[in-house]
C-alpha positions in Angstrom: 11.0 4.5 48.2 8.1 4.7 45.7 9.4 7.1 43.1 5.7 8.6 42.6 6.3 10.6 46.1 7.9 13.1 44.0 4.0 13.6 42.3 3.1 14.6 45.9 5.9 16.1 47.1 5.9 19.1 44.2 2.3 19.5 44.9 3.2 20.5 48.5 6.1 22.8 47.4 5.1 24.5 44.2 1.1 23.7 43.7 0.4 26.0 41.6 3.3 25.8 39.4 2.7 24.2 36.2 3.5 20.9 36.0 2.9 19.2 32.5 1.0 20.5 29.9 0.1 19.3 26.3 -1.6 20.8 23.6 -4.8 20.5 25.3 -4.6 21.4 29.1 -1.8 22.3 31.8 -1.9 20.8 35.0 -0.3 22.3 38.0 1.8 20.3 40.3 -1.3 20.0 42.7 -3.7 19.1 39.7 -1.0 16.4 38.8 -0.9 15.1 42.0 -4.9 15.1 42.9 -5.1 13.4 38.7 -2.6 10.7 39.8 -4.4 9.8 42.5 -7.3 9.3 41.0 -5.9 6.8 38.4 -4.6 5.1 41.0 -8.0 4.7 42.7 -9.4 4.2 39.0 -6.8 1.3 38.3 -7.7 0.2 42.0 -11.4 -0.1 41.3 -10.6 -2.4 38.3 -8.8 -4.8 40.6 -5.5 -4.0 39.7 -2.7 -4.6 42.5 0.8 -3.5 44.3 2.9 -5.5 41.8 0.3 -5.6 39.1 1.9 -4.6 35.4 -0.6 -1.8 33.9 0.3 -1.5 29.7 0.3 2.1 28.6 0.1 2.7 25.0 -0.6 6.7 24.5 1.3 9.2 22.5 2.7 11.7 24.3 0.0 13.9 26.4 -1.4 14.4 29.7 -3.6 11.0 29.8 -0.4 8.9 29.5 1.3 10.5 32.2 -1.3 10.2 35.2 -1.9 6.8 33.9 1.8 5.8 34.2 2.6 8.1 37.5 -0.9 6.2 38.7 -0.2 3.0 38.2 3.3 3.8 40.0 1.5 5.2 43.2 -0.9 2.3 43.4 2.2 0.1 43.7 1.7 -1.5 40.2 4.4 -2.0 37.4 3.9 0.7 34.6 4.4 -0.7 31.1 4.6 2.3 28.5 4.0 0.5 25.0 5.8 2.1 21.7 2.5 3.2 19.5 4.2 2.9 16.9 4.6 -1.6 17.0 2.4 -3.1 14.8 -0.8 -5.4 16.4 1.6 -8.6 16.7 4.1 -6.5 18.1 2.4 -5.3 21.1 0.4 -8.3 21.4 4.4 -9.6 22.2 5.1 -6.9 24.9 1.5 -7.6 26.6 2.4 -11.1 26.9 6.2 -10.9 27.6 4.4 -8.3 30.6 1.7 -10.4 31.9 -0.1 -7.5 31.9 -3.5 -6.8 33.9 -5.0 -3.7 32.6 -4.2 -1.9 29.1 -4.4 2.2 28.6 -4.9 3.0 25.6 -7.1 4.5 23.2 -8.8 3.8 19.3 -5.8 3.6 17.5 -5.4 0.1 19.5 -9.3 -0.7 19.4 -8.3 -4.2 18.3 -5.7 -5.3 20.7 -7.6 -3.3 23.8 -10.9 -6.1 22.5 -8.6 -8.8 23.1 -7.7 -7.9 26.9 -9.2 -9.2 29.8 -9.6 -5.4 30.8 -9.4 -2.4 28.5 -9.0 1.3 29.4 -9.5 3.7 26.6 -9.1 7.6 26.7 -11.7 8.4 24.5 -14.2 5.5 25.4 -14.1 3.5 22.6 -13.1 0.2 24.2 -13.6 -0.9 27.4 -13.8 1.0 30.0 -13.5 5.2 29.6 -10.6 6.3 31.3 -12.1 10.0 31.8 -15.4 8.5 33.4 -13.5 6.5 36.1 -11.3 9.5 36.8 -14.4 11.9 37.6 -16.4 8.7 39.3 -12.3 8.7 41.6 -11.2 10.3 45.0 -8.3 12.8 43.9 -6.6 11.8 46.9 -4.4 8.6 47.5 -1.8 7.4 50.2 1.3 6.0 47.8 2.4 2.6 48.3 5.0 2.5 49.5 7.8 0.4 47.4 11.6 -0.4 48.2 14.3 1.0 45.8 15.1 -2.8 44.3 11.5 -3.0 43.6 10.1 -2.7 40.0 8.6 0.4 38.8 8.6 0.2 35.0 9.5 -2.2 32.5 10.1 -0.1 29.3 10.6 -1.6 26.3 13.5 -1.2 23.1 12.6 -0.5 19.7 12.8 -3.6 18.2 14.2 -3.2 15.2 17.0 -5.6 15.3 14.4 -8.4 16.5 11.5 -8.8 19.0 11.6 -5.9 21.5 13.2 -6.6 24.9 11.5 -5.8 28.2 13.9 -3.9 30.1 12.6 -3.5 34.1 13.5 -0.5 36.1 13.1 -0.1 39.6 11.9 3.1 41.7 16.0 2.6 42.8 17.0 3.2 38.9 14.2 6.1 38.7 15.9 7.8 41.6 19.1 7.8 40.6 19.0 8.6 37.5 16.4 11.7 38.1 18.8 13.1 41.0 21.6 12.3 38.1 20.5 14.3 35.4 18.9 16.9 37.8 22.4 17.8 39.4 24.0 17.3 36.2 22.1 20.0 34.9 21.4 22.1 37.6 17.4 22.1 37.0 15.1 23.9 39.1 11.5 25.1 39.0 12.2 28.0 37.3 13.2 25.2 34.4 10.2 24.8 31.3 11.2 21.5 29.6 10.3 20.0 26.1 9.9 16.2 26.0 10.1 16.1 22.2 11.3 12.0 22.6 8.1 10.2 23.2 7.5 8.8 26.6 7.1 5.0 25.5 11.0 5.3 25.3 13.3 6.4 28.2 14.6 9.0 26.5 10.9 11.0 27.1 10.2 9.3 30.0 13.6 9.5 32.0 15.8 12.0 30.2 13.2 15.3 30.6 10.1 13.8 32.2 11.2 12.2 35.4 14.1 14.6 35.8 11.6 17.8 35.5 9.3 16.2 38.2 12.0 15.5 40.7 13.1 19.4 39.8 9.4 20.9 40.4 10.1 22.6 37.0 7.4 22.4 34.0 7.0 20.2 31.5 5.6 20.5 27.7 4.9 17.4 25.6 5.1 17.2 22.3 2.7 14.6 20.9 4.6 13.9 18.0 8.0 14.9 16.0 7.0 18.0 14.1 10.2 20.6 13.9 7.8 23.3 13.5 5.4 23.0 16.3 9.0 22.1 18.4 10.5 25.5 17.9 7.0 27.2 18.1 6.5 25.1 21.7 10.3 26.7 22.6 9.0 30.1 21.2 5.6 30.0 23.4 6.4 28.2 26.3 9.9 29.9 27.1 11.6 26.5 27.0 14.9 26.4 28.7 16.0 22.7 27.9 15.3 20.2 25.7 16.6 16.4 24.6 16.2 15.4 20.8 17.8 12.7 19.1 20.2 13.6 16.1 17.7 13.7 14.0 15.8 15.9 15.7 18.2 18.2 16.0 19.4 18.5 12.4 15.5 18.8 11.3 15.7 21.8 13.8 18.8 23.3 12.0 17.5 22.6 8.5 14.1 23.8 8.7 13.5 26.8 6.8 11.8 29.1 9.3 14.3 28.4 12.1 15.4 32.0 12.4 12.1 33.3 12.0 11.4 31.8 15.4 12.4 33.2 19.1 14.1 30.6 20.9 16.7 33.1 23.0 14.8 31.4 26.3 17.0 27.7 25.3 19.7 27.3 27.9 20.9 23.7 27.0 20.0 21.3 24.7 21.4 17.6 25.0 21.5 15.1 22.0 21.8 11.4 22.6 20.2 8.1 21.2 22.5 8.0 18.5 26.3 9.9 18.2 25.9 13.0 17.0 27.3 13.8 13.6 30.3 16.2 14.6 30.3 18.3 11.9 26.8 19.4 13.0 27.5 20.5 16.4 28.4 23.7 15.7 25.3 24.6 13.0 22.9 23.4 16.0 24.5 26.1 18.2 24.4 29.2 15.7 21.1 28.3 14.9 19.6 28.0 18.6 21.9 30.1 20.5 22.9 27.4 23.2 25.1 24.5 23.7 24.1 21.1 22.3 25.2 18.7 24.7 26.0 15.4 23.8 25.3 12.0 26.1 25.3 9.0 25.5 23.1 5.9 27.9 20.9 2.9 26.9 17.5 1.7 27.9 19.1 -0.9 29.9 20.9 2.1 32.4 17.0 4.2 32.3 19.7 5.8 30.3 21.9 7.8 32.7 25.7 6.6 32.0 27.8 9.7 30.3 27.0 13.1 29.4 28.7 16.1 28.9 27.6 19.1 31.5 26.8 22.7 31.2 30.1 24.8 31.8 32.3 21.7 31.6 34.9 21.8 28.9 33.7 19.5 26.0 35.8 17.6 23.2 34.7 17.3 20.0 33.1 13.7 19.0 33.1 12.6 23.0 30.0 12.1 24.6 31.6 13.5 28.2 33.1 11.8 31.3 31.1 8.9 32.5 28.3 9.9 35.5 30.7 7.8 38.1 28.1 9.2 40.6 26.1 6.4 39.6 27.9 4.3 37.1 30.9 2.5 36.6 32.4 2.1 33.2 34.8 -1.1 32.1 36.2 -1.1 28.4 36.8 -4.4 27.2 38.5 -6.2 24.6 36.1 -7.7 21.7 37.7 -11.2 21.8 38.8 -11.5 24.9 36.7 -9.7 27.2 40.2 -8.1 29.1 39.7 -4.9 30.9 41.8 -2.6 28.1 44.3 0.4 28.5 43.2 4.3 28.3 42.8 5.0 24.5 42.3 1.2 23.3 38.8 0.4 21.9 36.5 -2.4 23.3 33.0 -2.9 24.7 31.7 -0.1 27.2 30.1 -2.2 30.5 28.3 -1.0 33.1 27.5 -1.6 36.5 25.5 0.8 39.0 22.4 2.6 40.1 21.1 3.1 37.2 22.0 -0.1 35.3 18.8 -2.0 35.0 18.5 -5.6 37.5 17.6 -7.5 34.0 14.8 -7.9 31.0 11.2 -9.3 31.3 11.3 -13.3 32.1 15.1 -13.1 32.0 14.9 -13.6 28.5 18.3 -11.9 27.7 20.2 -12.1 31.0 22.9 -14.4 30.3 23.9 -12.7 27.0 23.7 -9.3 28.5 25.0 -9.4 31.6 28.8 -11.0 32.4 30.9 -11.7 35.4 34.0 -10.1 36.0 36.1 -11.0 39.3 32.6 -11.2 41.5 31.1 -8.4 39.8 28.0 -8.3 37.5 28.3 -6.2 34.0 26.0 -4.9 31.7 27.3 -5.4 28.1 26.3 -2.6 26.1 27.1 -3.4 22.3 28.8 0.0 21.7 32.5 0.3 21.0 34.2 3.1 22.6 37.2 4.1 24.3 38.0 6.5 27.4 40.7 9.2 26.9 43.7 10.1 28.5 41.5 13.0 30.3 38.8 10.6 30.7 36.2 11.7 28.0 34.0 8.5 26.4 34.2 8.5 22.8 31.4 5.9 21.3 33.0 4.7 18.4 30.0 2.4 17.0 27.6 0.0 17.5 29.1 -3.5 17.7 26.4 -5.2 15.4 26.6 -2.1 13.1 30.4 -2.9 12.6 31.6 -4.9 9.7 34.4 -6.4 8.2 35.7 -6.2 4.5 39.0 -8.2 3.3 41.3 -5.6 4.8 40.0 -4.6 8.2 37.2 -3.6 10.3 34.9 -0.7 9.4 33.1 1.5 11.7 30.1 3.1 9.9 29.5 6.2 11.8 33.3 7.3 11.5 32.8 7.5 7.3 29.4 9.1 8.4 31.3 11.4 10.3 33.2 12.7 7.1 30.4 12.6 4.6 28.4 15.6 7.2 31.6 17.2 6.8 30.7 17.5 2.8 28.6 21.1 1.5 25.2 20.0 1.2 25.0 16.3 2.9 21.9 16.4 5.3 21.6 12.8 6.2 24.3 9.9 5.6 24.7 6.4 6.7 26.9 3.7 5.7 25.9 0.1 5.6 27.7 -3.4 4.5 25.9 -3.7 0.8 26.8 -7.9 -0.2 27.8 -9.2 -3.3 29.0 -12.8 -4.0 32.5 -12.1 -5.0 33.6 -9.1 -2.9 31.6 -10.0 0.3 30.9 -6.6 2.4 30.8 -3.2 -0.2 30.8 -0.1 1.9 27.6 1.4 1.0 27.0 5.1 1.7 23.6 6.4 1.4 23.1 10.4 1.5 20.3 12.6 1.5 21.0 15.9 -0.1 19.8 19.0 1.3 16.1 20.5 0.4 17.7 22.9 -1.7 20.7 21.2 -3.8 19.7 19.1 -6.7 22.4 15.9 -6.6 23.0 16.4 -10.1 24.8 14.1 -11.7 24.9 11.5 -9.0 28.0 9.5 -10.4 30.0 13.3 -10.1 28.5 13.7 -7.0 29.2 9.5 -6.0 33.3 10.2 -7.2 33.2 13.3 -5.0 31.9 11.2 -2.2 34.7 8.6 -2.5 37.6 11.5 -3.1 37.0 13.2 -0.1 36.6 9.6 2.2 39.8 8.1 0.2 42.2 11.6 1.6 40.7 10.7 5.3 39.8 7.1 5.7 41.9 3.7 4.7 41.6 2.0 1.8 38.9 -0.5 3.3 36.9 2.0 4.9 36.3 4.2 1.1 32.8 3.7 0.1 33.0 1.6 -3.5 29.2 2.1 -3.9 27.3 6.0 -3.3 23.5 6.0 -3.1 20.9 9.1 -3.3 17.8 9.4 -1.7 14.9 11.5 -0.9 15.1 10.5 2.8 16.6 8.2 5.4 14.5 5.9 6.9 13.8 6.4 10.8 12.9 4.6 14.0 10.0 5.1 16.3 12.9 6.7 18.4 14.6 8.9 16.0 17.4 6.5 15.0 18.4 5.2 11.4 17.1 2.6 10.8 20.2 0.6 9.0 17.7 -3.2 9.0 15.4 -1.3 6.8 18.4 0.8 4.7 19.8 -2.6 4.5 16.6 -4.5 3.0 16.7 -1.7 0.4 20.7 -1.4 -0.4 21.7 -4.8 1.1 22.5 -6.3 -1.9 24.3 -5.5 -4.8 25.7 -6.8 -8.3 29.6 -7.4 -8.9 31.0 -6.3 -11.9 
């Protein structure tokens, strides 16, 4: 079933709900619907087809969603583009896409020149995407589209390479909608902030797909900004959010956080990256509600564990696996065994909501592996499941190293340095040096409000407190200070860039 019958479907039960709303205009359910019909006759009148891959490259607003829900009625492939790529970078996805028509607007006035067909939202390319909308019928039979059929192709970040198409099918939309729907017990009654932006599937599929199957409402947040976030939560009544770890601590550490009403937060989950543990708890004082930690990838649209409202939660676990939809194997790093309750390995995945592959199959045979008949998705992240049956991500697989002594985990010394008075972002990275090999490398930024001092007190502090917690191997031989931690477009660290700055260093 074409996933977009949920546009159409809401408009029949709750028309003149609200819908989706940015910080210019609110559209009811009906006014989405009638709006995604007319981009799908729009996209139609520009000869674009069932099957058809239509590029999206908007910030979050109301523009990007009727373009993507109206390329999705017409049949065609949506392709949401991460605005924050540089030229040659989406140049790469628009290739790897084959992609017919690009949405976009003058902030991509040179790559939208170089398409065959060019759709700008404020005119400044191409065609203007508000012109064809009021020239368009506001009404438009879906196509209709089996589940195993392709309804996006969404792309990673790209920061450890060239970003990797990942497709989605209306199958995958379902499931994981339904997933985190029941999961969470939304319903209309439900006001939603998609803080994530929606060229990532955490805005797209964690809050935005979910809140459309749910009839509830949904404010988007055009970019990260803790201020106009809790002032959104504040104004709109906003019941439930998703924000990256990140996110969340900016939330926590802002200075006007208690100045703000924000009694109307139910839930909010955290996922992208583990949650620093020691956080947890500040992030519920401060908004009144349980943070809820999950844990999913692009590649499963990202549906695959998650804590739930009510449920009893364990500190440092990202919950039970959603077995309604996925199955979980843990397996051994060098051998690829299936391992025992407690034991660490690769997390693989296999389900509904575990993607059918990448763009041209360009990563297929190193993601995906056979295991007696069965196809598995390799993930990359180390974890292990708990007697009780709790997932606890341990790392990233490329993100671990090794020094002469052992392995080293980096988010388990990250975990201790949050512990520390005053530590509001941390990350540890393999510095290299010619003699020693891997150094662990810790990187802190103090909070606003605490001077580091003297940074080689504060640097032996550091290493005392890791050296009574961690092995020898894991102590951090090398402390660094800075004003602030690097980021990706999706919230995350960004370790390649921390890496290029403290990647290197000089024996003694």
């Amino acid at each position: 079933m074409n996933f977009a019958n949920f546009v159409d479907l809401a408009a029949r039960n709750a028309a003149v709900k609200p819908a989706v709303g940015d910080e210019t205009e609110l559209l009811t359910h009906a006014e989405l619907s009638e709006r995604t019909a007319a981009a799908a006759n729009a996209l139609a009148s520009l000869g674009v087809e069932a099957g058809d891959r239509v590029a999206v490259c908007l910030s979050n607003g109301v523009p990007f969603l009727t373009a993507h829900l109206g390329a999705m009625k017409l049949g065609a492939v949506s392709v949401p583009v991460n605005t924050r790529l540089n030229v040659p970078q989406v140049r790469y996805v628009l290739d790897t896409s084959d992609v017919t028509v690009l949405v976009t607007d003058a902030a991509f006035a040179d790559v939208a020149a170089g398409v065959e067909t060019a759709v700008t939202v404020d005119g400044s390319v191409g065609h203007d995407y508000r012109e064809l909308l009021d020239d368009a019928a506001e009404t438009f039979a879906v196509e209709p589209r089996r589940s195993d059929e392709l309804a996006e192709v969404v792309y990673t970040s790209g920061t450890t390479g060239r970003p990797k198409g990942v497709r989605h099918t209306h199958g995958n939309l379902l499931a994981n909608a339904l997933g985190i729907v029941t999961y969470f017990d939304l319903t209309r009654t439900d006001v939603g902030l998609t803080a994530c932006q929606c060229f990532h599937v955490t805005g797209l599929n964690v809050t935005t797909t979910p809140l459309l199957v749910a009839e509830a409402e949904n404010r988007l947040l055009p970019s990260w900004d803790p201020a106009a976030a809790l002032a959104a939560i504040e104004n709109h009544g906003v019941t439930c959010t998703f924000l990256t770890p990140g996110m969340l601590i900016d939330l926590v550490d802002h200075d006007a956080v208690d100045r703000y009403d924000v009694s109307a937060l139910e839930t909010v989950c955290v996922g992208g990256t583990p949650m620093p543990t020691g956080r947890v708890d500040d992030a519920e004082t401060a908004l009144g509600c349980p943070v809820l930690e999950g844990y999913g990838m692009t590649e499963t649209t990202p549906l695959a564990a998650f804590n739930r409202p009510g449920d009893d939660r364990k500190r440092g676990s990202v919950g039970p696996p959603a077995r309604e939809v996925v199955e979980l194997r843990v397996e051994d790093l060098e051998t690829g065994r299936a391992v025992d309750r407690g034991e660490r390995g690769e997390l693989a995945w296999r389900g509904d909501t575990v993607t059918p592959g990448y763009e041209r199959l360009q990563h297929d045979s190193a993601a995906f592996v056979e295991r007696h008949g069965e196809r598995w998705l390799r993930s990359g992240d180390v974890g292990y499941l708990d007697d009780e049956g709790y997932l606890h991500v341990v790392d990233r697989r490329e993100d671990m190293f090794t020094t002469g002594c052992g392995n080293v985990f980096p988010r388990e010394i990250e975990d201790i340095l949050y512990d520390l008075e005053g530590v509001a972002a941390a990350a540890v990275i393999d510095a290299r040096d010619d003699i020693r090999g891997a150094v662990v490398t810790a990187i802190v930024r103090p909070v606003d409000d605490l001077a580091p001092g003297d940074s080689d007190l504060a640097a032996e502090r550091v290493r005392e407190v890791c050296e009574e917690r961690l092995e020898p191997h894991e102590v951090p031989r090398r402390v660094e200070f800075v004003d602030e931690l690097p980021r990706t477009a999706t919230g995350k660290i960004d370790r390649v860039a921390l890496r290029e700055a403290f990647g290197t260093t000089k024996s003694p």
